[in-house]
ROPAKE-473521 format. One record per residue (C-alpha): x, y, z; residue in three letters; residue number from 1. Coordinates in nm, 2 decimals. Example, Ala and Ser with C-alpha at 12.3 -4.5 7.8 and 13.67 -1.06 7.14 Angstrom:
+--------+--------+--------+------+-----+
|      x |      y |      z | type | seq |
+--------+--------+--------+------+-----+
|   1.23 |  -0.45 |   0.78 |  ala |   1 |
|   1.37 |  -0.11 |   0.71 |  ser |   2 |
+--------+--------+--------+------+-----+
//
This chain:
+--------+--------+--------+------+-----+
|      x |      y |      z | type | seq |
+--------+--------+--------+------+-----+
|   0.00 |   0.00 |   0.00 |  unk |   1 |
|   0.16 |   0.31 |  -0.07 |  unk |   2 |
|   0.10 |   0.55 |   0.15 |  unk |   3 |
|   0.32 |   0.87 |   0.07 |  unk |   4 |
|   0.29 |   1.19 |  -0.16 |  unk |   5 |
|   0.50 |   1.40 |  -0.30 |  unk |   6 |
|   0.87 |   1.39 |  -0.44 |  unk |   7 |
|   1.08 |   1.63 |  -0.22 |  unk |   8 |
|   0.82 |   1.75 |  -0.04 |  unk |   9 |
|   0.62 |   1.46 |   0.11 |  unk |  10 |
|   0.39 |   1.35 |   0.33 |  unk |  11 |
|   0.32 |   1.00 |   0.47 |  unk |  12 |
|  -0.01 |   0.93 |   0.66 |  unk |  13 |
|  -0.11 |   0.66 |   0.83 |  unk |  14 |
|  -0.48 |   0.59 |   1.03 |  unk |  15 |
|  -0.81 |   0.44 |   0.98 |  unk |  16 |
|  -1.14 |   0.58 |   1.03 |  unk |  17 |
|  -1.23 |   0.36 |   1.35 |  unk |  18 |
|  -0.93 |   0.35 |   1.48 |  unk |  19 |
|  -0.72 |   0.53 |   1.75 |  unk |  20 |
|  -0.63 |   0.83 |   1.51 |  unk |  21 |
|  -0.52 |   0.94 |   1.23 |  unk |  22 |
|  -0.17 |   1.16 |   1.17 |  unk |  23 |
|   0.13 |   1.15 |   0.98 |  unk |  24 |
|   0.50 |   1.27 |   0.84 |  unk |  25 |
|   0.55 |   1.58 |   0.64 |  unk |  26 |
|   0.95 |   1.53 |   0.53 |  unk |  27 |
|   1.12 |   1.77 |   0.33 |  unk |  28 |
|   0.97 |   2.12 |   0.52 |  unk |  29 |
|   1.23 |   2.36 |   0.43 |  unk |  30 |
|   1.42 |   2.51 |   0.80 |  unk |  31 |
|   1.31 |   2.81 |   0.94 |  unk |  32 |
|   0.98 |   2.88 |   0.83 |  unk |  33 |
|   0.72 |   3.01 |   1.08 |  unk |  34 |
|   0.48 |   2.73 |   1.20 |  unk |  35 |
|   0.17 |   2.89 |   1.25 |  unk |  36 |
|  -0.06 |   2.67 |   1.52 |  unk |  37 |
|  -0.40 |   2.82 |   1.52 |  unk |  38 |
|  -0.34 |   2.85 |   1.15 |  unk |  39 |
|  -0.27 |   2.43 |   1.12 |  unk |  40 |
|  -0.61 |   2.42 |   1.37 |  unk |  41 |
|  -0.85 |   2.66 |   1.18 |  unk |  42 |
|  -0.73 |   2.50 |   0.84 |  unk |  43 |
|  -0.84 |   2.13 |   1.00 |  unk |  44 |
|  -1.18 |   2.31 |   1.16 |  unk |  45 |
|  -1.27 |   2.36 |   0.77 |  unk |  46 |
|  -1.25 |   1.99 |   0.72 |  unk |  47 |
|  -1.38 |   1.88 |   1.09 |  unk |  48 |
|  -1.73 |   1.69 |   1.05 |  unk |  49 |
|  -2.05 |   1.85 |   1.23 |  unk |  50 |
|  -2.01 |   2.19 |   1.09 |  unk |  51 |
|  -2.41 |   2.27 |   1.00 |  unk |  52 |
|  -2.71 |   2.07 |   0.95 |  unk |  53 |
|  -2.59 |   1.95 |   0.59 |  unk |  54 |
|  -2.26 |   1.79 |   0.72 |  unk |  55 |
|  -2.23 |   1.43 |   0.88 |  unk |  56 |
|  -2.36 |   1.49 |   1.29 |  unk |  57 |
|  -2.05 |   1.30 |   1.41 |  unk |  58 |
|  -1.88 |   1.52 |   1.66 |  unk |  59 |
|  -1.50 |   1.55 |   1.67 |  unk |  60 |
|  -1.24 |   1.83 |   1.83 |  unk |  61 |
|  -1.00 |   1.74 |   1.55 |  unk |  62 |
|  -0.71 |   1.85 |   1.75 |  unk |  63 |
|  -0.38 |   1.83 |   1.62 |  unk |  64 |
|  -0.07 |   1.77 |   1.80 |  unk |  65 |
|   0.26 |   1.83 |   1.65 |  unk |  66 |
|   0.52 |   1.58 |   1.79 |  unk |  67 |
|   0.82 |   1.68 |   1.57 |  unk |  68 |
|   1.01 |   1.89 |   1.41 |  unk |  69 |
|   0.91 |   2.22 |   1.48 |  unk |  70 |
|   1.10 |   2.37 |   1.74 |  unk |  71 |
|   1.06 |   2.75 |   1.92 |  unk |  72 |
|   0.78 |   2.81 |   1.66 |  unk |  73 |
|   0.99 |   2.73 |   1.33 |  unk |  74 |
|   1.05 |   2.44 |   1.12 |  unk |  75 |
|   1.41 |   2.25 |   1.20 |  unk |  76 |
|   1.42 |   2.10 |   0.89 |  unk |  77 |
|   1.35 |   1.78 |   1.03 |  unk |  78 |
|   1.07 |   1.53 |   0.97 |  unk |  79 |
|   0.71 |   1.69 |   1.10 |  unk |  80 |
|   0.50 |   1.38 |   1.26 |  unk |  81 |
|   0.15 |   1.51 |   1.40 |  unk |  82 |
|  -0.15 |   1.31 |   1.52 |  unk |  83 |
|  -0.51 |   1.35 |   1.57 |  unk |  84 |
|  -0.69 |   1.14 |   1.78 |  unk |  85 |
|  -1.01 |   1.01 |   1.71 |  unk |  86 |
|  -1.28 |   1.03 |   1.99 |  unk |  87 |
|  -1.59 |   0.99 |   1.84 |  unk |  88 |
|  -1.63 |   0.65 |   1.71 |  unk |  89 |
|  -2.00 |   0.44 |   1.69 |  unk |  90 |
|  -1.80 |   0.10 |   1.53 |  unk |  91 |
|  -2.15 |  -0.07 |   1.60 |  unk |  92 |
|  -2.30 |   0.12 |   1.32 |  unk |  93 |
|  -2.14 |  -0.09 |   1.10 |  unk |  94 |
|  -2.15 |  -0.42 |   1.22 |  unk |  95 |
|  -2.46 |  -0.52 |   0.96 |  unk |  96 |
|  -2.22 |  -0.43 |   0.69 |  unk |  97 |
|  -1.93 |  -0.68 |   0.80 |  unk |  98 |
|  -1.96 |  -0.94 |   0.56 |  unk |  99 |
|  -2.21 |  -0.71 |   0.30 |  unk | 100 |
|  -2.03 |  -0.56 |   0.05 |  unk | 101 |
|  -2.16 |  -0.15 |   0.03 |  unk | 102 |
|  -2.27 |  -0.06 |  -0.34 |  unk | 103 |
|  -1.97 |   0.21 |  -0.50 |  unk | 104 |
|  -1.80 |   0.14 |  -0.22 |  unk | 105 |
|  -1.40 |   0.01 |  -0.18 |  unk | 106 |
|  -1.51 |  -0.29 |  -0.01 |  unk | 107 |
|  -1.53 |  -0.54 |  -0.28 |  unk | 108 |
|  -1.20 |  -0.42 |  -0.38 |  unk | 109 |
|  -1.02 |  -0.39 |  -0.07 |  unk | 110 |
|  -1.15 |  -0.75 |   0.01 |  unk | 111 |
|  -0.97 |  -0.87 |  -0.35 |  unk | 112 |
|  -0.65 |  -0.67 |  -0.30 |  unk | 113 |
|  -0.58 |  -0.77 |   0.05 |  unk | 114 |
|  -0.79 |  -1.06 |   0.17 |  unk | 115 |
|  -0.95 |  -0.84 |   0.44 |  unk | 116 |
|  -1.07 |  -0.52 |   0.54 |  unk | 117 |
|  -1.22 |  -0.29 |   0.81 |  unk | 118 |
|  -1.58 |  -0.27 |   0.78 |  unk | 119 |
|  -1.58 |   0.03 |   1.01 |  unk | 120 |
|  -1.65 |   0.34 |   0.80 |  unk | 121 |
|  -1.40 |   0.18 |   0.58 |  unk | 122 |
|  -1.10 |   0.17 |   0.71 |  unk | 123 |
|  -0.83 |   0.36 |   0.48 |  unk | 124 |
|  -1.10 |   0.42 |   0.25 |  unk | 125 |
|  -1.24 |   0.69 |   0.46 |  unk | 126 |
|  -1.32 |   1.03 |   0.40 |  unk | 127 |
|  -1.13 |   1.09 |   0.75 |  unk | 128 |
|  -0.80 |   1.02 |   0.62 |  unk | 129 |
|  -0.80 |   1.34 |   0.47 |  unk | 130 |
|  -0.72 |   1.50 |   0.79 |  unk | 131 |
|  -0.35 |   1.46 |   0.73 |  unk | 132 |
|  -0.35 |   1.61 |   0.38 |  unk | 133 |
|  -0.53 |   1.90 |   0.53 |  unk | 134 |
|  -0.24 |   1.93 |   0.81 |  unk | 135 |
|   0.03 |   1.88 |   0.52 |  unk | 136 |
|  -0.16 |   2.13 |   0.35 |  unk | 137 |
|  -0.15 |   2.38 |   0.63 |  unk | 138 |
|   0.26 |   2.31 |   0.60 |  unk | 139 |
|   0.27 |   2.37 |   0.25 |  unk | 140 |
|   0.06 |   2.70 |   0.24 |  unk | 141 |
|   0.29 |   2.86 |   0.50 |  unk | 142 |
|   0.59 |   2.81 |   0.30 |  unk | 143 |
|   0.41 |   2.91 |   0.03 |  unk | 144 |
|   0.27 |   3.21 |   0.19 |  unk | 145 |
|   0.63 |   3.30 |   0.24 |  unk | 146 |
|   0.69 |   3.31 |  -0.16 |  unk | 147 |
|   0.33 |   3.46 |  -0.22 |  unk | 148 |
|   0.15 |   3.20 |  -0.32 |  unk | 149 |
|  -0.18 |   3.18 |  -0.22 |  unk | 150 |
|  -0.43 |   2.92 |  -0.30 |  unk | 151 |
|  -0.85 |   2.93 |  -0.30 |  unk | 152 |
|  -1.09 |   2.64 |  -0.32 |  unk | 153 |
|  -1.49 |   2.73 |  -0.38 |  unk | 154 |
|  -1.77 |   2.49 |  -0.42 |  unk | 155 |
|  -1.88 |   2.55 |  -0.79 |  unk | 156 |
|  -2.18 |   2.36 |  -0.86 |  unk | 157 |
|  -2.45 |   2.16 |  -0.62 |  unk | 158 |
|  -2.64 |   1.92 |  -0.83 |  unk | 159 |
|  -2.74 |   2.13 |  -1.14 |  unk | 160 |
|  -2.68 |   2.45 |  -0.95 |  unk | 161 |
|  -2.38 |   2.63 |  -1.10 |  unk | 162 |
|  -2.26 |   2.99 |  -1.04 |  unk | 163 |
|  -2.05 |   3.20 |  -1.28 |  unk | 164 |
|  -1.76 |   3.01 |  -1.39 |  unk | 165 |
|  -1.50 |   3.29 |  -1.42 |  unk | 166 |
|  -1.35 |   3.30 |  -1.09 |  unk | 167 |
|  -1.27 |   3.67 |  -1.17 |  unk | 168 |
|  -1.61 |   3.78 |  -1.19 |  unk | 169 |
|  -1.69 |   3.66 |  -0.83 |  unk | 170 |
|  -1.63 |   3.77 |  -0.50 |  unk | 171 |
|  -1.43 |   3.50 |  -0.34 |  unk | 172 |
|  -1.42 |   3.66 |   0.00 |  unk | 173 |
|  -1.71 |   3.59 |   0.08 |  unk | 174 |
|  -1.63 |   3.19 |   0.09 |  unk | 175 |
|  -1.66 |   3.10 |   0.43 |  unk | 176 |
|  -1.97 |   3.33 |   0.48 |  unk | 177 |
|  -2.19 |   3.02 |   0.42 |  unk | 178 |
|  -2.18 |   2.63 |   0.51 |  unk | 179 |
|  -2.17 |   2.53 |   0.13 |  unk | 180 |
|  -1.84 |   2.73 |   0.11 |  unk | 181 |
|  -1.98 |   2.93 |  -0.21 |  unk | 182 |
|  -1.93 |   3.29 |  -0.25 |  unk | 183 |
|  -2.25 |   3.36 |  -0.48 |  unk | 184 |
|  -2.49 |   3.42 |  -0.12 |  unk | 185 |
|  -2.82 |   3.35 |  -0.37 |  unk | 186 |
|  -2.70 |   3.08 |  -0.53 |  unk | 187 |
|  -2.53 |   2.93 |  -0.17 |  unk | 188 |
|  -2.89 |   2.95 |  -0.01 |  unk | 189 |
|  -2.96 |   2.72 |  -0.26 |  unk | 190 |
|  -2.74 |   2.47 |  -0.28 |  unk | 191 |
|  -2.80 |   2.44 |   0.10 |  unk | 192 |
|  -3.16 |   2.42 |   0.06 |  unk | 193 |
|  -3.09 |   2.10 |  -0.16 |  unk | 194 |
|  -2.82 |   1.98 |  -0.02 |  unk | 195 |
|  -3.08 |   1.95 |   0.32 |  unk | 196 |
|  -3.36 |   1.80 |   0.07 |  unk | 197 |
|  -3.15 |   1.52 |  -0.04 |  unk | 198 |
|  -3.04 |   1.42 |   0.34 |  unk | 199 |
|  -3.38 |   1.43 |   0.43 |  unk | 200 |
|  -3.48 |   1.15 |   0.17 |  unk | 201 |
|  -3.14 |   0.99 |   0.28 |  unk | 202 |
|  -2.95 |   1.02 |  -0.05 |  unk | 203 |
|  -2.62 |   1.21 |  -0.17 |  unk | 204 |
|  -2.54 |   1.47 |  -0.44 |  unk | 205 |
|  -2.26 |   1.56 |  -0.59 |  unk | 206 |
|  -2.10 |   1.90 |  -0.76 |  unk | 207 |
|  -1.80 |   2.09 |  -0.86 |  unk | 208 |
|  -1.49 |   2.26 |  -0.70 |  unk | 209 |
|  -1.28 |   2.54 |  -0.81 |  unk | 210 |
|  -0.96 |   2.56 |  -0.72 |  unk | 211 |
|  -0.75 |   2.90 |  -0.78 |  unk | 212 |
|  -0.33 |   2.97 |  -0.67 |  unk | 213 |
|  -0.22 |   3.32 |  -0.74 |  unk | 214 |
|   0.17 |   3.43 |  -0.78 |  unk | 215 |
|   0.29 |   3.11 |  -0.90 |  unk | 216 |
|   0.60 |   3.18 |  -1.05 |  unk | 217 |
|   0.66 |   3.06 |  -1.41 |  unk | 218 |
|   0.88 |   2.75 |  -1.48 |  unk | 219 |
|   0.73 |   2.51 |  -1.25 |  unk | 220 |
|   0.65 |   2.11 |  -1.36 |  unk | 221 |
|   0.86 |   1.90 |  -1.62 |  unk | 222 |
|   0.79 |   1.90 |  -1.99 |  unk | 223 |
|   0.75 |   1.52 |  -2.01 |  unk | 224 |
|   0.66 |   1.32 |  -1.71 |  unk | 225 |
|   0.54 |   1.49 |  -1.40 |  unk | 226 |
|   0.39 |   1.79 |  -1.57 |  unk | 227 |
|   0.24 |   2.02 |  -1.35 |  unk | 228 |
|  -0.11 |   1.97 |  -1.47 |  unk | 229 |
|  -0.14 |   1.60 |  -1.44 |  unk | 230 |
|   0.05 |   1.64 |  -1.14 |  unk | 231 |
|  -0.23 |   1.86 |  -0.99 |  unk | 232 |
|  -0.49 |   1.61 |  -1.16 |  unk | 233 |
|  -0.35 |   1.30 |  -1.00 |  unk | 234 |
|  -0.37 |   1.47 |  -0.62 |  unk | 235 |
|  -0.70 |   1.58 |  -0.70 |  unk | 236 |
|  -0.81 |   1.21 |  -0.83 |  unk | 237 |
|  -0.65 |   1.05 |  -0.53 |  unk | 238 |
|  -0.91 |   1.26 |  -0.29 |  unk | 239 |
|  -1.22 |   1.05 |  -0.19 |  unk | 240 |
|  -1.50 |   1.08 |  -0.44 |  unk | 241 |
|  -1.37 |   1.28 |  -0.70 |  unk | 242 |
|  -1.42 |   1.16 |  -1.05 |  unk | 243 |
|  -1.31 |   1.43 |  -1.26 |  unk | 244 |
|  -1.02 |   1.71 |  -1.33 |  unk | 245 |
|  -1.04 |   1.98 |  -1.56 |  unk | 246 |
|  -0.77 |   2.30 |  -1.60 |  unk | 247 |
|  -0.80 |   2.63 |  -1.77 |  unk | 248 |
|  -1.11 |   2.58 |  -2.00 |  unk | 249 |
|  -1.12 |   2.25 |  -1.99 |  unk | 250 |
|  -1.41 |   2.08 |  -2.15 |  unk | 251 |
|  -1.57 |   2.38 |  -2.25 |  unk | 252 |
|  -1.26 |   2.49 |  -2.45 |  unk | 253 |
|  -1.41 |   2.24 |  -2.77 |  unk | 254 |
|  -1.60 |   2.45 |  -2.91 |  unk | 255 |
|  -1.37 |   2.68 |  -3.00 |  unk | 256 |
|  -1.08 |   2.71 |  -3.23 |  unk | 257 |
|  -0.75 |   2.73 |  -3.18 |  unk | 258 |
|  -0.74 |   3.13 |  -3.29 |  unk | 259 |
|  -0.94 |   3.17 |  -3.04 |  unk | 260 |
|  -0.82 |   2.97 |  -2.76 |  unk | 261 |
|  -0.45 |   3.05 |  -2.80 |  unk | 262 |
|  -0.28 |   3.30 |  -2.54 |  unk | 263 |
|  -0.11 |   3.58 |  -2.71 |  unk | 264 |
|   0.21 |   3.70 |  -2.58 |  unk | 265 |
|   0.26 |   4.04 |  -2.49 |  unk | 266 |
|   0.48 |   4.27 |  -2.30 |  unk | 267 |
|   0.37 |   4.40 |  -1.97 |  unk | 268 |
|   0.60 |   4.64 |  -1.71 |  unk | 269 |
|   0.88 |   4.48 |  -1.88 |  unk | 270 |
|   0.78 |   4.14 |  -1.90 |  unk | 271 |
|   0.64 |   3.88 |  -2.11 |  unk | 272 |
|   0.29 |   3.82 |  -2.03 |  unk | 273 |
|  -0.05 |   3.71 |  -2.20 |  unk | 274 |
|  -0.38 |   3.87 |  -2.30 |  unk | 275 |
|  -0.57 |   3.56 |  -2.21 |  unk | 276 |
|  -0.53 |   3.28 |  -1.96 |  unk | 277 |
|  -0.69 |   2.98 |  -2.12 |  unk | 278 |
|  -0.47 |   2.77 |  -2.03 |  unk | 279 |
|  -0.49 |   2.79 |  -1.70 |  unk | 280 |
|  -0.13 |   2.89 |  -1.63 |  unk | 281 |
|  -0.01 |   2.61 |  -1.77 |  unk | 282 |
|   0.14 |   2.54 |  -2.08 |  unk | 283 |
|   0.36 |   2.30 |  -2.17 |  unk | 284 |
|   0.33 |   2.10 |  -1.86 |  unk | 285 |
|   0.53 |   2.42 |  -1.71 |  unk | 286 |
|   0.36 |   2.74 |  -1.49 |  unk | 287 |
|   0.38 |   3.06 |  -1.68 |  unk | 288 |
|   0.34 |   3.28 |  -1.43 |  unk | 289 |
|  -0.07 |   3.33 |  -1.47 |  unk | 290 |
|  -0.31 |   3.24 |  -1.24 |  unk | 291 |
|  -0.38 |   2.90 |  -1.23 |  unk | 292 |
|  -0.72 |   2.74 |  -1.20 |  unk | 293 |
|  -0.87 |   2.37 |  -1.21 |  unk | 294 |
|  -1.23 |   2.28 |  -1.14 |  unk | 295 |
|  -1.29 |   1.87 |  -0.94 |  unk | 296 |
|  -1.59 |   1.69 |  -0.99 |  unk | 297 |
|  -1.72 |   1.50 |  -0.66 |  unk | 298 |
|  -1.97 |   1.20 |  -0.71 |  unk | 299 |
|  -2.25 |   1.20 |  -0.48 |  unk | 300 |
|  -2.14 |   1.03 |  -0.16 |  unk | 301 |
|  -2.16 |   0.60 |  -0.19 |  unk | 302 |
|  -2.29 |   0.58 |   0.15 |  unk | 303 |
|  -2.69 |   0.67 |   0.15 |  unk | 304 |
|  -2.96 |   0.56 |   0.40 |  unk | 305 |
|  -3.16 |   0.42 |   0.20 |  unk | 306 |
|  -3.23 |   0.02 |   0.10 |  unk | 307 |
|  -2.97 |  -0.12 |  -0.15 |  unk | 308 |
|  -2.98 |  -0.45 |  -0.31 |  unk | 309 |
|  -2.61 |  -0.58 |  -0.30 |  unk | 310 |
|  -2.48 |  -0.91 |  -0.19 |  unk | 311 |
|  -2.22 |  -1.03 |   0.05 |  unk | 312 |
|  -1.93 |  -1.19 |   0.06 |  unk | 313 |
|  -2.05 |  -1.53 |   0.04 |  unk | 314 |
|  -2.23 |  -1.40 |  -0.31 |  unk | 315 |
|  -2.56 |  -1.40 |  -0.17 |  unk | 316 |
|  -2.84 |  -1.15 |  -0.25 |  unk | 317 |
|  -2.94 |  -0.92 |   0.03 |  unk | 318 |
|  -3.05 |  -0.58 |   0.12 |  unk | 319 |
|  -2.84 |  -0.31 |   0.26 |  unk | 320 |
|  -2.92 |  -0.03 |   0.49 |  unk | 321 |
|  -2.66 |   0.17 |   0.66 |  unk | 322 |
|  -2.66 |   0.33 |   0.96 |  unk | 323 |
|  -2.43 |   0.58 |   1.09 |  unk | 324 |
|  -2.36 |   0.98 |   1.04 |  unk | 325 |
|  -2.27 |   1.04 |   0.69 |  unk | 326 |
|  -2.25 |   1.37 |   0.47 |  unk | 327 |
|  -2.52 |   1.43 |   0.19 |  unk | 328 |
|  -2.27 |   1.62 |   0.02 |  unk | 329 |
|  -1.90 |   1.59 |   0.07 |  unk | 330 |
|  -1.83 |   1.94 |  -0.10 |  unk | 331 |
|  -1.82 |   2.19 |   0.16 |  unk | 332 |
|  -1.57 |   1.98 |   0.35 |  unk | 333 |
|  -1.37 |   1.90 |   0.05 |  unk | 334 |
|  -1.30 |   2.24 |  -0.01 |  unk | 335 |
|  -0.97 |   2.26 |   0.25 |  unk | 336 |
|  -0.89 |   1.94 |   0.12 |  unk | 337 |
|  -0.88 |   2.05 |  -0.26 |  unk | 338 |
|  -0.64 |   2.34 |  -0.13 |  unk | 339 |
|  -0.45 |   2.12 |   0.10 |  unk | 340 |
|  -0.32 |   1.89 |  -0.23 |  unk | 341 |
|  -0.30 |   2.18 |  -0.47 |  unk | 342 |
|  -0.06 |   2.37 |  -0.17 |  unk | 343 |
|   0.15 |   1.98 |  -0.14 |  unk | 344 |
|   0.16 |   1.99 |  -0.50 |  unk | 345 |
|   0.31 |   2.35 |  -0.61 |  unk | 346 |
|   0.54 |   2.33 |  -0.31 |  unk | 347 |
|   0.70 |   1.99 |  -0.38 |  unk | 348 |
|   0.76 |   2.16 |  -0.77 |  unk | 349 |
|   0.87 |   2.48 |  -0.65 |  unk | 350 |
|   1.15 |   2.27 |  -0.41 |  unk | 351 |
|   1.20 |   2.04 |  -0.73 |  unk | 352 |
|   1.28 |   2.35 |  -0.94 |  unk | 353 |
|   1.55 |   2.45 |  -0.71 |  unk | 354 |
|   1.74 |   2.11 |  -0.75 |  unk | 355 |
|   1.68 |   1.95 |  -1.06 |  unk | 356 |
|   1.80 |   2.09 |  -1.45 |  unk | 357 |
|   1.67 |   1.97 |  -1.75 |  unk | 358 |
+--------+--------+--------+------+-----+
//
């Protein structure tokens, strides 16, 4: 099982959902920068379950502790291990799905890879694993603050409710003002409005998230393997639920020609820039200096509360119904976690920039 991501800048985590906790080891923290606490905490209180009404009800503190490497406030340089302990387990939940295999779920899979698995809220499979991406996230973003790179995840789309799609036209300080994490307030009210609908008839939806980092410099990511696009895609396909990566235009870039989708160069305050940005700030494989911006579809969550017909592991027919706290919508949690792997992921590149030539 491999467990670590990253190339200079990594992070190993380790943790199931049930178990004692969940933590891990961020290596390759350059010395010396400031290791902002509250920061690490308020990043993971973004991701913490039990936030509002359309979140899972499961109650945890989601305190971090920091057992290493940091030392009088800064970064030694030396591996980070942190750990955050689980206290709000119900294991019994689960027991009728122990030898039931959960529709869209990893369990038939896990069961084929490994022999086994943990039928409690599935083990490494779960959603709560992305606690220690959000704390190597919090890591990332304050070197990267340091270098002026900021980073801004948005929930896009609930359903078939989409706001504006230029991130430029919207106000994206106004974020956090709402559970759904969506800085159009109109459409927000809405997208929480469903979002409770579909819990009350004990299903899941899906959407969209946006992803934005200003002030990345150009010449990051290689021009063969490990461009800096798919390198961005594959953290974002490695997060729970997500089924889909799109940068710059994307999709919707087909229906136009190339004369109108090409970037022209151009000289601004004595540098080379462009007119456009459709490519995201990518070209190449390589950052050019604009703003970069993705978009992540998420799948309506697998777990619903409704009867499923599914069968076990003995290949019978049965009927499912799970019990349990579970999120209708994974999106407004999703949206630290988004930033989290985008901040791992433009920080490992920057750090591989400084040591490796073409």
């Amino acid at each position: 099982m491999r467990d670590t991501f990253g190339h200079i800048f990594t992070l190993t985590t380790f943790g199931e959902s049930h178990g004692a906790g969940v933590g891990g080891v961020v290596d390759g923290m350059p010395a010396g920068i400031d290791i902002d606490i509250d920061f690490i905490q308020a990043e993971l209180d973004r991701r913490k379950p039990g936030q509002s009404r359309i979140t899972t009800s499961r109650q945890e503190g989601d305190i971090v502790e920091i057992l290493s490497g940091v030392f009088e406030g800064k970064s030694t340089g030396c591996p980070i291990g942190f750990l955050v302990r689980n206290t709000n387990q119900h294991s019994h939940d689960y027991e009728n799905v122990r030898r039931v295999y959960r529709p869209s779920h990893a369990d038939y899979t896990y069961t084929t890879k490994y022999g086994l698995r943990d039928h409690r809220g599935g083990g490494r499979s779960s959603a709560r694993e992305t606690i220690s991406r959000c704390v190597g996230g919090a890591l990332a973003k304050l070197a990267l603050r340091q270098l002026g790179i900021n980073i801004t995840a948005y929930t896009s789309q609930v359903g078939d409710i989409a706001i504006e799609r230029d991130y430029r036209k919207l106000d994206l300080s106004r974020i956090e003002d709402n559970p759904v994490r969506c800085p159009d307030p109109e459409a927000a009210a809405l997208m929480e409005q469903l979002i409770w609908q579909v819990k009350g008839e004990g299903d899941t939806i899906g959407g969209i998230i946006t992803c934005v980092i200003y002030g990345c410099p150009p010449g990051l990511g290689e021009p063969a393997f490990s461009k800096l696009h798919a390198d961005l895609g594959a953290a974002m396909l490695g997060i729970n639920a997500v089924k889909g990566f799109e940068y710059g235009e994307g999709f919707d870039g087909v229906g136009q020609r190339g004369s109108q989708q090409n970037d022209i160069f151009c000289m601004r305050d004595g540098k080379v820039d462009t007119l456009t940005n459709h490519s995201g700030g990518i070209q190449g494989g390589i950052s050019n200096g604009q703003d970069i911006y993705f978009r992540v579809l998420f799948k309506p969550v697998a777990t619903q509360l409704r009867e499923q017909p599914t069968v076990d592991m003995d290949g019978n027919d049965t009927v499912l119904q799970v019990k349990g706290r579970h999120d209708p919508c994974v999106l407004p949690r999703a949206v630290p976690v988004v930033e989290a792997m985008a901040a791992m992921t433009i920080l490992d590149h920057y750090l591989l920039n400084k040591t490796v030539r073409m």
